[in-house]
C-alpha positions in Angstrom: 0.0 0.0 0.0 1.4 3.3 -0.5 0.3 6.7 1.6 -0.4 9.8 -0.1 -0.9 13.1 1.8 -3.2 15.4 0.1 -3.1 19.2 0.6 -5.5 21.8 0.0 -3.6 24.9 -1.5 -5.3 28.4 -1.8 -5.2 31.4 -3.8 -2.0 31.8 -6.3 0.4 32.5 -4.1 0.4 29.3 -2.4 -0.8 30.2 0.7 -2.2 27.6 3.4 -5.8 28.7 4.5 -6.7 27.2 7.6 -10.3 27.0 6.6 -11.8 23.2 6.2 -14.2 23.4 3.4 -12.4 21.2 0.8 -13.4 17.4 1.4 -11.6 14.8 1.3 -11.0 13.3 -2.0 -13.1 9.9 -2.2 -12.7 7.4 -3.9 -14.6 6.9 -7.1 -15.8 3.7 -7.4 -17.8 4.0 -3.9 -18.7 7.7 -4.9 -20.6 6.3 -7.7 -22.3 3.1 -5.8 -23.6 5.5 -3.2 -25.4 7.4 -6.5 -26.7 4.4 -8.0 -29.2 1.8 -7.4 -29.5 -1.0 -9.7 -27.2 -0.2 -12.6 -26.0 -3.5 -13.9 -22.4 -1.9 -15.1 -21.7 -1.5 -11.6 -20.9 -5.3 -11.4 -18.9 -5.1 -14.0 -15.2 -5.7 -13.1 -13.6 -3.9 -15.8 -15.4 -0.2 -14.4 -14.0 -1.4 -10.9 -10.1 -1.8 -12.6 -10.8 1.3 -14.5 -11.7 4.0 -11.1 -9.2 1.8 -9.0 -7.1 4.6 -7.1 -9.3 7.4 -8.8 -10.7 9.8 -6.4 -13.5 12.2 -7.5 -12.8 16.2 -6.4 -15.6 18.0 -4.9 -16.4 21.5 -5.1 -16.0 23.5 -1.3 -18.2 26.5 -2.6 -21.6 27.6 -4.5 -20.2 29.6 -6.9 -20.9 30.8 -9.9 -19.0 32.0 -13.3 -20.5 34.3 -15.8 -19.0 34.2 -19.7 -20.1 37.2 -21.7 -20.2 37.0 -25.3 -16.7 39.0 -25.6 -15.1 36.3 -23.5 -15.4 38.3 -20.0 -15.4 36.0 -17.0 -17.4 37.5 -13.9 -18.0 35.7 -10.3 -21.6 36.0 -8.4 -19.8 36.2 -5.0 -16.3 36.7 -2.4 -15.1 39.7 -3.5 -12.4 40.6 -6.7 -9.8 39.4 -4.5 -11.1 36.2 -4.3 -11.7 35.9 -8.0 -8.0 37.7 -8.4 -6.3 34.7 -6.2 -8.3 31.7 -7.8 -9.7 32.6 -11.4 -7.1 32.6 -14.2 -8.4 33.3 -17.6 -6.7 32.6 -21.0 -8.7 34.3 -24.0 -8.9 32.7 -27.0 -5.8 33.5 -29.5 -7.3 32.5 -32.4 -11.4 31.8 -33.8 -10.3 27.9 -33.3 -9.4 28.6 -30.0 -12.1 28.4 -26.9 -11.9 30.4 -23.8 -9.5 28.3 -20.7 -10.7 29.0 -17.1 -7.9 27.6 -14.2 -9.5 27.3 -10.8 -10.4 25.7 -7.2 -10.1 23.4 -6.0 -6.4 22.9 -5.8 -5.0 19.4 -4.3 -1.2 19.0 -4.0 -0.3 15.3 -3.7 3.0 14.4 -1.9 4.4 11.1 -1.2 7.5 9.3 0.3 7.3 6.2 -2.3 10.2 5.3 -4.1 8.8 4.1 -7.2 7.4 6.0 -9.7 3.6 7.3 -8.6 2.1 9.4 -11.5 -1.1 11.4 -10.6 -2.9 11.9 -13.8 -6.1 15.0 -14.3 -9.4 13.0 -15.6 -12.6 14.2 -15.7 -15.8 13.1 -13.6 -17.5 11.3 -16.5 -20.4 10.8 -15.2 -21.8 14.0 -14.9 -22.7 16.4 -18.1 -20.5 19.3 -18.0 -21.1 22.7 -20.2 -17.0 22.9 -20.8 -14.8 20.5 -21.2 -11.6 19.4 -18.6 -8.5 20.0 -19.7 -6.4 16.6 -18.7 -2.5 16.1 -17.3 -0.4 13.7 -15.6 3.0 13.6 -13.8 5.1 11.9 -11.2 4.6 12.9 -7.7 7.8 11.4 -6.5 9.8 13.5 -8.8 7.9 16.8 -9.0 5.8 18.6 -6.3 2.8 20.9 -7.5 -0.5 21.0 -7.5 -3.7 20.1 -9.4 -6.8 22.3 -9.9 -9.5 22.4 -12.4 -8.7 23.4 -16.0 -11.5 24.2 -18.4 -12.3 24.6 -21.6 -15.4 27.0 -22.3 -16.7 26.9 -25.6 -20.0 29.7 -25.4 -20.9 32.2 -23.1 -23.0 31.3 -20.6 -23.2 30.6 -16.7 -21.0 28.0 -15.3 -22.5 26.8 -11.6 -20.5 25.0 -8.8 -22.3 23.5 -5.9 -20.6 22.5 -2.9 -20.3 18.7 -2.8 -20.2 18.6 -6.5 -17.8 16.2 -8.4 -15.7 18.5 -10.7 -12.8 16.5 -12.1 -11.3 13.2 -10.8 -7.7 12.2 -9.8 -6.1 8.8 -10.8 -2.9 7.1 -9.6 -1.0 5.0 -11.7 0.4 2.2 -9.5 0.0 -1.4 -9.5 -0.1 -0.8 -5.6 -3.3 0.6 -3.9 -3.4 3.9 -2.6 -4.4 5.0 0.9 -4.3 9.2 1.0 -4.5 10.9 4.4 -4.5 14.5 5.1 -1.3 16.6 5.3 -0.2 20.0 6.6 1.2 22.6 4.1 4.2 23.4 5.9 7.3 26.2 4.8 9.3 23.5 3.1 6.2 21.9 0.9 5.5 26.0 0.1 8.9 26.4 -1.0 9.3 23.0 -2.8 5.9 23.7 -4.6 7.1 27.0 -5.5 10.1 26.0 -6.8 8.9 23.9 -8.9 6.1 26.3 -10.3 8.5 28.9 -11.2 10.5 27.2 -13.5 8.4 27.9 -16.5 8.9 31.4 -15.9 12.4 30.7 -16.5 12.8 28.0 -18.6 9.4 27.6 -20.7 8.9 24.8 -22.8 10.6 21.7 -21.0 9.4 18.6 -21.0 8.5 16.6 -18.0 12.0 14.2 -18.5 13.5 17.1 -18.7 11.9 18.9 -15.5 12.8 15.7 -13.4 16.1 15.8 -14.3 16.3 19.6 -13.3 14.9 18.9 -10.2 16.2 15.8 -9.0 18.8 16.6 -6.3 16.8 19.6 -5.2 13.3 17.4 -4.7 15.3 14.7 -3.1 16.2 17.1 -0.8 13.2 18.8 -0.1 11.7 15.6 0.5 14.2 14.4 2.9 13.2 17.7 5.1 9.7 17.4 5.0 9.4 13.7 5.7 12.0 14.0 8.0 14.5 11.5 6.6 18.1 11.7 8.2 
């Protein structure tokens, strides 16, 4: 079994909020039992493999996003600041192009294991969505950052979030099973985190070989501090 500690991160400078509405992320499989009542495919082993270590992602607000026709994004509620700290907003560059939305809930997902554990974006399919989820994958033993929900929006329109809502799902890739418990965002995991974020302000355009190789020693070092390995 391997033990993965999940994190909620707030706001975009990767500050710790001491506030508890995130949930836990749950696992999938159960998630959808407990919202079904006599679907046959439930039985069915191959759905089972598929949402083994996958984890649905709830929504901690009610919260709405308002697209205008010239690609404006609005918010019904918190303030600018809020919207400032946890909207990001990429306008189309061409007519091909559709309108990307970045936002809560951000999960970082940190673990110990020595073997390769890649964490990969998917979305909640079952559940219609008015935009689509913008997918992505990488090794949590060689790169700390975190996940959030990436969307594409393809008309104007309102986009709603209820709290307790399944927005996107997170999958492990492991033969092993995964067991998550709750961490604490502590100065070292900010400054790993950060670290790592910042380097695509630096050096765009690497690829994720590449990034592990940058980061190697400095990760292996980070890690040692912040699980306390001698």
């Amino acid at each position: 079994m391997i033990t993965v500690q999940w994190i909620p991160v707030f706001t975009e400078q990767l500050s710790y909020d001491p506030n508890i509405t995130y949930f836990e992320p749950e696992p999938a499989f159960r998630y959808l039992t407990s919202q079904r009542d006599r679907t046959d495919f439930l039985r069915c082993p191959g759905l089972s493999n598929y949402l083994k270590n996958t984890f649905i992602i709830r929504s901690p607000y009610d919260f709405n996003l308002t697209v205008t026709k010239e690609w404006d994004v609005q918010s019904d509620r918190f303030g600018q600041t809020f919207f400032n700290e946890n909207v990001s907003v990429r306008n189309p560059q061409t007519h091909k192009d559709p309108l990307i939305i970045q936002t809560f809930p951000k999960y970082l997902f940190i673990t110990d294991y020595k073997k390769p554990v890649s964490v990969s974006v998917i979305p909640w399919m079952f559940k219609a969505n008015p935009y689509g989820i913008v997918p992505g994958s990488f090794d949590i033993t060689q790169w700390i950052r975190p996940v959030n929900l990436a969307m594409e929006v393809y008309q104007p329109g309102v986009i709603e979030f209820r709290r307790g809502e399944p927005l996107y799902a997170v999958r492990f890739e492991t033969d092993d099973t995964v067991k998550l418990d709750r961490g604490e965002f502590t100065e070292d995991i900010k400054t790993a985190m950060a670290s790592c974020l910042n380097v695509q302000n630096y050096a765009p355009g690497m690829n994720l070989k590449t990034l592990y190789g940058v980061g190697k020693h400095y990760i292996n070092l980070m890690k040692r501090k912040i699980f306390n390995v001698s």
